[in-house]
N, C-alpha and C positions, 0 to 999 in steps of 0.2 A: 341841048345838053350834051356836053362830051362825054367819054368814057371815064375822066380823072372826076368832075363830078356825078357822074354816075355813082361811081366806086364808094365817092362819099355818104352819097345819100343811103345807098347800102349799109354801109358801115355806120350809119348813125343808128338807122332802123333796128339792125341789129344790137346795137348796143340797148336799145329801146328795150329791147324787146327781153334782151339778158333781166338788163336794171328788173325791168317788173316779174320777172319769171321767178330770177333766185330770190327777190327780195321785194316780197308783195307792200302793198302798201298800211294795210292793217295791219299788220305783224308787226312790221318794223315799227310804226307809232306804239304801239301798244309795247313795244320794246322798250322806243327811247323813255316812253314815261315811267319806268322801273330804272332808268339808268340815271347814277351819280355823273351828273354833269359837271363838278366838280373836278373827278378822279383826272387826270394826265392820259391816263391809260384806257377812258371809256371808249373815245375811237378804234383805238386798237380792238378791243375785246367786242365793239357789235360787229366790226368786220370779219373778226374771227367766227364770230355765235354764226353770221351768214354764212361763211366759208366765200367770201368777196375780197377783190383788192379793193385797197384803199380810193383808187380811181375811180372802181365802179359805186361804191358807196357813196364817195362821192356827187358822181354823176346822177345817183340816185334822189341824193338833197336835191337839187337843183329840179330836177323832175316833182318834188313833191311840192314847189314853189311856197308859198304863206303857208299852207298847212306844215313846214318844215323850217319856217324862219327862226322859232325859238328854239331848236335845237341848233341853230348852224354853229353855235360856239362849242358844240362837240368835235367838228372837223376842223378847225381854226385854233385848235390849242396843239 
């Protein structure tokens, strides 16, 4: 392994590690299921509630795999 993926691998773990830190996994479902998925504006506004970007929220979905597939049309609107 070189240095440039070294760096990556770093970088992913940390983002790991963010994603679950600020943005635990029980909160957040227990979140999205009070949220109008509906609204335009709910992505915006759980990012806010975390204090996350959009990225990391993101990147959060994806972390939560099937248990987060019927929200994904929160981040897709």
């Amino acid at each position: 392994m070189d240095n440039q993926d070294e760096d990556r691998q770093q970088e992913s773990e940390a983002n790991s590690f963010a994603a679950f830190l600020l943005i635990p996994e029980e909160i957040l479902l227990e979140r999205l299921k009070t949220l109008d998925l509906s609204d335009n504006k709910a992505y915006d506004r759980l990012c806010s509630d975390f204090g996350v970007s959009y990225g990391l929220m993101a990147y959060r979905f994806m972390l939560l795999g099937q248990k987060g597939e019927k929200y994904i049309s929160v981040i897709t609107k």
